[in-house]
Every structure is written in C-alpha cells, then in structure tokens.
C-alpha positions in Angstrom: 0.0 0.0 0.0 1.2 3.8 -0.5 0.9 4.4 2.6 3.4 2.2 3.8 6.0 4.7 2.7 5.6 8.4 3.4 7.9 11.0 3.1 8.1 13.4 5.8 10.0 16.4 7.0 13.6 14.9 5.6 12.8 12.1 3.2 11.0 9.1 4.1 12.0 6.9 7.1 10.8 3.5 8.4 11.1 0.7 10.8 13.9 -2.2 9.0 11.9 -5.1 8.3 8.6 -3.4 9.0 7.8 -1.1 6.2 11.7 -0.3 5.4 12.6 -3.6 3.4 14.5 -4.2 0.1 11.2 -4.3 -1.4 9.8 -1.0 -0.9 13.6 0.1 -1.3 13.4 -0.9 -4.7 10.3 1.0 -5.2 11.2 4.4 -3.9 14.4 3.5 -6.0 12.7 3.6 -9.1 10.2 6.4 -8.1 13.4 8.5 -7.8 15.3 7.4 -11.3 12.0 8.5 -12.9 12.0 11.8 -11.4 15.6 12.2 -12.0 15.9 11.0 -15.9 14.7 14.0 -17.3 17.2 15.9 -15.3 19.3 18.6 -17.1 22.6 17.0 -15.2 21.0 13.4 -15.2 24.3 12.5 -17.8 26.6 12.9 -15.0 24.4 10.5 -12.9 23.5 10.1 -9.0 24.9 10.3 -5.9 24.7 7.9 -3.6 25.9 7.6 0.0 25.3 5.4 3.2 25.1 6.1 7.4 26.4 3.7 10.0 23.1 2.0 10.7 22.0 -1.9 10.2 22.7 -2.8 6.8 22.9 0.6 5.4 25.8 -0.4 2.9 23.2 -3.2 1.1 19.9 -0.9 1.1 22.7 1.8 -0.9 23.9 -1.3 -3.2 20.1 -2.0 -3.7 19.4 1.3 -4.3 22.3 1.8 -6.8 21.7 -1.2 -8.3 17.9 -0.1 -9.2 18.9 2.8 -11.0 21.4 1.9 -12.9 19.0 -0.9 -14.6 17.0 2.4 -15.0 19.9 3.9 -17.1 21.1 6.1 -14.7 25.2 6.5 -13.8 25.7 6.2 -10.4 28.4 6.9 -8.2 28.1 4.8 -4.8 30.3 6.1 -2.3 32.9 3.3 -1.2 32.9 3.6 3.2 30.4 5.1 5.7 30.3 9.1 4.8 28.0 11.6 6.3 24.9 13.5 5.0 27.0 16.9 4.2 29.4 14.6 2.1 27.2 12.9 -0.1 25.3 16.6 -0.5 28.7 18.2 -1.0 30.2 15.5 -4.0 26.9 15.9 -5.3 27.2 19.8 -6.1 31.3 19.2 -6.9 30.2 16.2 -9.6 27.4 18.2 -11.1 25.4 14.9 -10.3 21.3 15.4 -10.8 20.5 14.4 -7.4 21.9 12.6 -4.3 21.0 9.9 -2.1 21.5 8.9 1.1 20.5 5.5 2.9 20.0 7.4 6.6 17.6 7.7 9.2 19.7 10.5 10.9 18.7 10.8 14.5 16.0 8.1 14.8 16.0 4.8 17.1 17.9 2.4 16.2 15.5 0.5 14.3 14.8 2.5 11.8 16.5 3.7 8.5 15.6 5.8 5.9 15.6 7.5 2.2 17.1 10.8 1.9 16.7 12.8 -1.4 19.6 15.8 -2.5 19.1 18.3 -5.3 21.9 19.2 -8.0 22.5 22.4 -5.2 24.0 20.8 -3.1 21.2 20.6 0.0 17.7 18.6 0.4 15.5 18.7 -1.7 12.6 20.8 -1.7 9.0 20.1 -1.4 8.2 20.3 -4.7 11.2 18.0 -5.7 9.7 15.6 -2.9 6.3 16.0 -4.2 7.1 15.0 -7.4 8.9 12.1 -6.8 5.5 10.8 -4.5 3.9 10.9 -7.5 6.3 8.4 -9.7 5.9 6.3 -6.1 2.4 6.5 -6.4 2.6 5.2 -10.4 5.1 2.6 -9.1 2.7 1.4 -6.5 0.4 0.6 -8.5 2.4 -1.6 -10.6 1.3 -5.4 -10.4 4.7 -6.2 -10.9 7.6 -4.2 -10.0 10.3 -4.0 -12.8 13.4 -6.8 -12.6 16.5 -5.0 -13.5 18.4 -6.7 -16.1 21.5 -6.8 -14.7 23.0 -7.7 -10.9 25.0 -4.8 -8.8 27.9 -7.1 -9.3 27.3 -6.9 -13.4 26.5 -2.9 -13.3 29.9 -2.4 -11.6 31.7 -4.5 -13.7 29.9 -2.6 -16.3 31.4 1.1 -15.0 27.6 2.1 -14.8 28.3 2.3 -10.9 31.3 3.3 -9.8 32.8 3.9 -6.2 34.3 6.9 -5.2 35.9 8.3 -2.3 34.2 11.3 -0.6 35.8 11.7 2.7 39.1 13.5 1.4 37.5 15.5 -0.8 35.4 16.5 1.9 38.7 17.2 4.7 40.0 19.3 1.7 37.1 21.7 1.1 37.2 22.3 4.9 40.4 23.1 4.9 39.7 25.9 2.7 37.0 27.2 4.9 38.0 26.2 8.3 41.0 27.6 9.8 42.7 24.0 11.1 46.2 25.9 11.7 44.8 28.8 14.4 43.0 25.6 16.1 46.1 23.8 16.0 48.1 26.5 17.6 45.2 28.0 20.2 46.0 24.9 22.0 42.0 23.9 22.4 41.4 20.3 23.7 38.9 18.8 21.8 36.7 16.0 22.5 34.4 14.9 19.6 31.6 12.3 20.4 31.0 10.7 17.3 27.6 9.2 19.0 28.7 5.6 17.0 27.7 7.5 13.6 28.7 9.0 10.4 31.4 11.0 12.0 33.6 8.1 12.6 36.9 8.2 11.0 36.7 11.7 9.5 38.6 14.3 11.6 41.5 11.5 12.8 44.0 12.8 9.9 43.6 16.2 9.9 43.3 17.1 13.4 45.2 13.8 14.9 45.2 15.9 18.5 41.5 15.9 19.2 40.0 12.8 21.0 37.2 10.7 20.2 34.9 9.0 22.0 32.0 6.1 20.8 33.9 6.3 17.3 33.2 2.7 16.7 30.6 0.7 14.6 27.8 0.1 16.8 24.5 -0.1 14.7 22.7 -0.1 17.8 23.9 2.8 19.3 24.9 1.8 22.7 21.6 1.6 23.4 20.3 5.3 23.0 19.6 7.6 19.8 22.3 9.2 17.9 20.8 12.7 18.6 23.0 15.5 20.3 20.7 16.3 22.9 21.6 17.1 26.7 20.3 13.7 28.1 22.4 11.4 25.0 25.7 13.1 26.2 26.3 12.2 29.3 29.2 10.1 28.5 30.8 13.6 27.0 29.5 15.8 29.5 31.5 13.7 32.3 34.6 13.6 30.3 35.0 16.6 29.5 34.4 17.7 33.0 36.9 15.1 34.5 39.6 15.7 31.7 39.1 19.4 31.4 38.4 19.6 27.7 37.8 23.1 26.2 34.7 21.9 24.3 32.8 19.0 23.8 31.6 18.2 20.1 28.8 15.8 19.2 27.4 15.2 15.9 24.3 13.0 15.3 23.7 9.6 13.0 24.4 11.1 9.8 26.6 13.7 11.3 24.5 16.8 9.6 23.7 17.7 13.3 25.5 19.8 15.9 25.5 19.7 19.6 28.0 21.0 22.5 29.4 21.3 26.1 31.5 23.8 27.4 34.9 23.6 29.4 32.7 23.7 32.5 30.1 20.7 31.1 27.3 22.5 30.5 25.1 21.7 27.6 25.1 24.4 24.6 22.1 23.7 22.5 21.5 24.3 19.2 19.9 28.0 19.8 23.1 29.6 21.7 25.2 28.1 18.8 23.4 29.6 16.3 23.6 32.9 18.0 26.8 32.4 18.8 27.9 31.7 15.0 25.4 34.5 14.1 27.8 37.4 16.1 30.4 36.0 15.4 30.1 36.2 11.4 28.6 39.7 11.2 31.1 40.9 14.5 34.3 39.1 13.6 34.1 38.6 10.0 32.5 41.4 9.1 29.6 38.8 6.8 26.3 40.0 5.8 23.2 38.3 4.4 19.9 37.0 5.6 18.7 35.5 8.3 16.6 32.2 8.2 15.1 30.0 11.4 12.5 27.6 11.4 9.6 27.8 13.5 10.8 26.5 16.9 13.9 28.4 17.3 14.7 31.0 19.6 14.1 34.8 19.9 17.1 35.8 20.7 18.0 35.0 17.2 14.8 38.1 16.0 16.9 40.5 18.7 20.4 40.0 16.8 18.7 40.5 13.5 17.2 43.9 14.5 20.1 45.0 16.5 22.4 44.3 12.9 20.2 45.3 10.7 19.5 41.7 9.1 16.3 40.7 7.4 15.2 37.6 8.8 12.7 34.7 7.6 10.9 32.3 9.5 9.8 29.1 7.8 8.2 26.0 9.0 10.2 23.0 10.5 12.7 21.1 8.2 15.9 22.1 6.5 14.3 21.8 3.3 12.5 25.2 3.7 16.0 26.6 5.1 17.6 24.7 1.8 15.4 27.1 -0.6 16.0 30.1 0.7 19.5 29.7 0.9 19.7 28.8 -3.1 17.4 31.6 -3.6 18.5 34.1 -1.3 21.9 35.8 -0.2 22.0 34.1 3.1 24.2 34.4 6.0 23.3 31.6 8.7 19.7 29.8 8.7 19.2 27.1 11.1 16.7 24.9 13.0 16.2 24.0 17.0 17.2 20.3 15.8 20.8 21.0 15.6 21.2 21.9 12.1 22.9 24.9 10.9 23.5 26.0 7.2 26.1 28.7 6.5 26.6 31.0 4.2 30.2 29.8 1.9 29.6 26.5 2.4 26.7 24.1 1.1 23.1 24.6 1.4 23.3 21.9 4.1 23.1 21.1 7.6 27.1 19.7 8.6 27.7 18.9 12.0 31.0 18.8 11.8 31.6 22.0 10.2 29.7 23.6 12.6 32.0 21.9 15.5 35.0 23.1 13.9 33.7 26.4 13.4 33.3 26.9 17.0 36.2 25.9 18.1 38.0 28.4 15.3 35.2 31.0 17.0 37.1 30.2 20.3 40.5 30.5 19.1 39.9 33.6 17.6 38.3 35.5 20.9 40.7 33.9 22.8 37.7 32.9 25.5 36.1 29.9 27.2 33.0 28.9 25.5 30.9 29.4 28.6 32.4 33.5 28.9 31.3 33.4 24.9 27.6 31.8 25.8 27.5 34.3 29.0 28.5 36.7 26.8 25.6 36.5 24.2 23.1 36.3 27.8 24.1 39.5 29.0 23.8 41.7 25.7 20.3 40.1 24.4 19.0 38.6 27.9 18.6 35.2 29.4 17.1 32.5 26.8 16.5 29.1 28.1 14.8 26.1 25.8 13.3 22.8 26.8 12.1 20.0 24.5 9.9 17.0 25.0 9.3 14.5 23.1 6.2 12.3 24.1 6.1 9.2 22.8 1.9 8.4 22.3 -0.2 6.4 20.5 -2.0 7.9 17.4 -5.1 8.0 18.9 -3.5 10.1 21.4 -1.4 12.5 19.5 -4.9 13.2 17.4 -6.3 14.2 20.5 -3.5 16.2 21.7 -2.8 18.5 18.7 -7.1 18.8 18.6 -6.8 20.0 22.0 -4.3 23.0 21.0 -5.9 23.3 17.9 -8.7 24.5 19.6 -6.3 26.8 21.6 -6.0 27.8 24.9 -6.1 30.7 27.0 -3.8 29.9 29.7 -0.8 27.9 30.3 0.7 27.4 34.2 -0.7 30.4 35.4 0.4 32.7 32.3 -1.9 34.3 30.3 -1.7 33.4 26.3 -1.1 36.7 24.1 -1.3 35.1 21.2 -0.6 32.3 18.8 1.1 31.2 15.3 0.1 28.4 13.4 2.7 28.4 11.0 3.8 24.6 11.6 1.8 22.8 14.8 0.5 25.4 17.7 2.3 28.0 19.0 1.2 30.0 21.8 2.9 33.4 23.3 3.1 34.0 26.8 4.8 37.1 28.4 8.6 36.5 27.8 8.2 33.3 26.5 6.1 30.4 24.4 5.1 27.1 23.5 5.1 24.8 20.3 3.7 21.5 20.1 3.6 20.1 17.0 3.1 16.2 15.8 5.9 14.1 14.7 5.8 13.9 10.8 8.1 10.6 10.8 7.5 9.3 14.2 4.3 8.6 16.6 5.3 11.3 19.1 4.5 15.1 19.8 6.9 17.4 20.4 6.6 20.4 22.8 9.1 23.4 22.4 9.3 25.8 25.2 11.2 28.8 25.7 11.3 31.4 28.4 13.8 33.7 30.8 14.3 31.3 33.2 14.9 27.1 33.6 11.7 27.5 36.4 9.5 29.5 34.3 10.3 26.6 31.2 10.1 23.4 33.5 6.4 24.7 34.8 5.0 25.7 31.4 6.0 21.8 30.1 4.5 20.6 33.2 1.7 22.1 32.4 1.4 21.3 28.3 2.2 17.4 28.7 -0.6 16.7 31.2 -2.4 14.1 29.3 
C-alpha cells in the first residue's frame, strides 16, 4: 500500500523489516530514477551515500543497483560518509541528485531515504512531491520491474562506480576552516562521534583531538544518535573530569551539531546559532539573511534587529532553510534540531563543520565557551529552551494536537497573548512560548518551550504534557 511509505520532514523513514525492506527500497528507487531521468545534469548521474546503521551499505547497493537498470550513472560512495558529504560531492560532480540511505537521529530501528538536489542541500517540497507521485505510479504496478543486470554486473559494467568522498570532503574544509589557528590556540577537543557517520573523518587532519564512541555500533549503545543534553552524558562527564575546552557531538548522519562547554554544561543548538550569528557579522564582518524555522529562539529576531539583518521564519525542516539559501543571499539559517546552514559553504546542515567552526570561533576571541555563551546572555537577555518529546499512541497524538488546535487561554498560570500556526500550535506568553507540533516521521508530539528562566520553562511543560 502507499501508505506504507511516506515521506516526511527529511525524506522518508521507516522501521527495518517493517515497512523499510528491500522491497519498498526498490520501489522508492525507481520512483526517484523517474523523477531524475529528465534531469538537465541526469548524464553525469547520482549520488549515492550510506550512514552507520544496520545494513545501510546493502539498502545503498540496492538502491544503486535499481537505478542503474534504470539507465542512470551512479556513483556509490565506497565507506560510511555523512549526510554533508554525499550533499557536497553531489554539487562538486554536477550529479542530478543525491542519495542517502540514513535515518539520521531516529531509534535504532529504523533507517531511511534521503533525497539531494543538484545544489547541493535537500531537496525541496516540490522535488519531494514530485517524486510521491512516480511512487504513487510505481505502486500501482502489479509487478515491479526486474533490472536486467546484478550490482555485481553494473559495476563490472562502469555504470556504478565507487568513489571516495571523505578527502574530498577534509580538503574543502580546509579551505573554509581555519585547522592551523586551532592547531596552535591549543583547544582540547573532544568529539563524540555518537557511533555515527562522523567516525573516521577528523583522525587525519586534526590527529590531536579525542574521540569518544567512534566505533561501529549499529545499535547505538543503546540510545539515539541525537546530540541532545540527556544522550551526552558520556561527553559531559569527560569533559568535565579531563578538562576539555569543548565537547563536540554530531548525530547519526553527522548533519547535526550539539555541544558542552569547558565547564560541562550543555550548549544547544539555539546559543550556537547565536553564537555563530555574532560571530560572522562581528568578527568577520559577513552579511546576508537570516533564516530559522519555526521553533527556534528569539534571541535569534533581537540579533537580527540589533544588525540590521532581514530575517525569515519558515516552517520546521531544513528543506525550507535549503530554498532560501539557493534563492536568497544568506548568511546563517538554522533549525532547534541542531542543524545549521552557513553561508560559503553548502546549502546543508554539517555537524561537523559547525564543530569546527566553533572551536576556530574560540580561538579567535581567545575565551572559554561558557564566557562566549554568557557573553551573548548579558547583551540580548537570558534565553532558556526545553524540548519534550512524548512518545503516544495515534489515537493520542490526534487528541492532543485537537486539543491545541482549539487553543487555549492559559498555560501554568500565564496568560496566552497570542498564537502562530505556522507549523503545529504556537502559543505566546509574556517573555516566552510554546510549540507543540506532531511528529511527521515518528508517533510522538513534540513540545518546544522557551522562556527567561529554567523555572518558568520546566512549569510551562509541566503544564502542556498533562495528558
């Protein structure tokens, strides 16, 4: 059934052996080669790339394999890479499209499709959308097409070949990042590779910093490969007991950014945008637009009006971020998930860029990054954010987001003054707000709160998740 597969905020994702088999592989394989054969750049084929999860290297060979029989070149990539590699090779070959076989941040258990335009980022909705459509054609098919040849036969053939994308990768960052001022500032650097994508690629340019859970592990250790506070405890403790400067952790397919500072508190995703934001337009002296996505802080709206920066607020998924950085002169856009795009790089989120870009931020004030965070706190005010993802039943989460739908006039003893509906429910409360918004690739609902102070945050969620 077409339902079975549904793409949602970043591609589609589902549960391996479930609904995320060969089988449908091979159908959302061939839904893609028909969107991409009539493809300007469709002669210099596809890229195709693969995660660290359960046997993400043979649902890529599958996937190669499919389009090749459809006439398409492909070029499989030939080890593990990460999201912002197979999205960078894909802009440097002039390939069509990209692919990655990922499921990013999710559970263990699932995996997933990810779709990349000729750009360089993901693709956009109307890329997406078209591509449902070929799905729904293929669907419908009593009999899905055999390929003629085996992946074996199609390499042997040259109509996929491997290629390496990890040095090619290290070598545009070199351009970008400063890795000689980190070198010499000294920094001590402790990257938690959270068992993912991320494995592998910093070890040869920067041999000095440390890795931890930079193994394969399909499983995880047990916990998701998201950089959130409560996944980083394992980082947080060693950075504290062997006084790193910074903590660094990317997430499954390494397009994601989190971080602790010298004293082993968690920096989300918010204070490093900020951060990155000042210290672009302060530092060097970059201009451009502004983008965040729904659920990101306001402290990012105060920096724009204090430097003059037109910002734009889009719904939730990079893929809005993506357009209006191919469209747009745009500085930094980002999203409360941990991806960051920047402005002189790719249209993309990339973890580790980010990483390394805030430890070159460090090296170049010369301070800690809890004086830089303390800093940003003092000029536009205290901003604290909370996230909670509750895992329901669909019954449930229909009844929740019907519940705010309807809206409400008081959360916790603060009175609402108003509400956005520009992606799930978003209600305003003096000095701070509230999103809860449904999962579009999971059965959970998410509820984003941000106000001035940890108390005023932890009693507003109390108060939203009471079922």
């Amino acid at each position: 059934m077409v339902e079975s597969i549904t793409f949602g905020t970043d591609g589609w994702r589902g549960v391996i052996g479930d609904d995320y088999t060969f089988a449908n592989i091979e159908k959302v394989a061939l839904a893609t080669a028909r969107y991409f054969k009539n493809h300007k750049k469709i002669k210099n084929g596809i890229v195709v790339g693969y995660d660290a999860r359960f046997m993400s290297r043979e649902f890529a060979d599958k996937t190669a394999e499919v389009m090749a029989n459809a006439g398409i070149r492909v070029k499989l990539a030939n080890s593990i890479v990460t999201t912002p590699m197979v999205s960078l090779l894909t802009k440097m070959e002039n390939a069509a499209g990209g692919i990655v076989i990922t499921a990013s941040h999710n559970p263990p258990k699932y995996n997933g499709f990810k779709i990349k335009g000729d750009f360089g980022g993901p693709a956009h909705p109307e890329m997406i959308a078209k591509v449902e459509k070929e799905l729904a054609r293929v669907m419908k098919l009593r009999k899905i097409p055999v390929g003629k040849y085996t992946f074996i036969q199609l390499v042997d053939k040259g109509k996929i070949n491997y290629i390496s994308m990890k040095q090619r990768y290290l070598d545009d960052l070199a351009r970008k990042i400063d890795f000689e001022l980190i070198r010499r500032s000294g920094l001590k650097i402790l990257y938690d590779v959270m068992y993912g994508s991320g494995q592998g690629v910093l070890d040869t340019v920067l041999p000095e910093v440390k890795h931890i859970h930079e193994i394969y592990n399909p499983s995880f250790g047990g916990t998701n490969p998201e950089p959130l506070a409560q996944n980083l405890t394992q980082l947080i403790h060693w950075v504290r007991v062997e006084d790193y400067n910074i903590g660094i952790a990317t997430d499954g397919d390494a397009d994601r950014i989190g971080a602790v500072d010298e004293e082993g508190n968690f920096v989300d995703s918010h204070r490093i945008f900020s951060l990155l934001l000042k210290y672009f337009v302060e530092q060097k002296g970059l201009s451009g637009e502004v983008v965040k996505t729904f659920s990101v802080t306001r402290m990012v709206d105060d920096q724009c009006a204090k430097y003059g920066l037109t910002m734009h607020e889009t719904a939730i998924g990079f893929k809005h971020i993506c357009r209006l950085m191919t469209e747009r002169d745009v500085l930094i856009g980002g999203e409360e998930s941990g991806g960051i795009g920047v402005k002189g790089h790719i249209p993309e989120r990339d973890g580790i860029y980010l990483g390394l870009m805030l430890c070159e931020m460090m090296a170049v004030r010369g301070k800690p990054l809890s004086a830089l965070v303390k800093e940003l706190m003092d000029e536009f005010g205290q901003h604290e954010f909370k996230r909670v993802d509750m895992h329901v039943t669909e019954r449930e989460k229909q009844a929740i987001m019907k519940k705010y739908q309807r809206g409400i006039k008081q959360l916790a003893g603060y009175r609402v003054t108003g509400r956005k509906d520009t992606d799930g429910f978003k209600f305003f409360v003096d000095n701070g707000w509230i999103l809860v918004r449904a999962s579009g690739t999971e059965s959970l609902v998410r509820f984003y709160v941000e106000a001035e102070s940890t108390a005023k945050v932890d009693a507003l969620l109390s108060a939203a998740t009471q079922r």
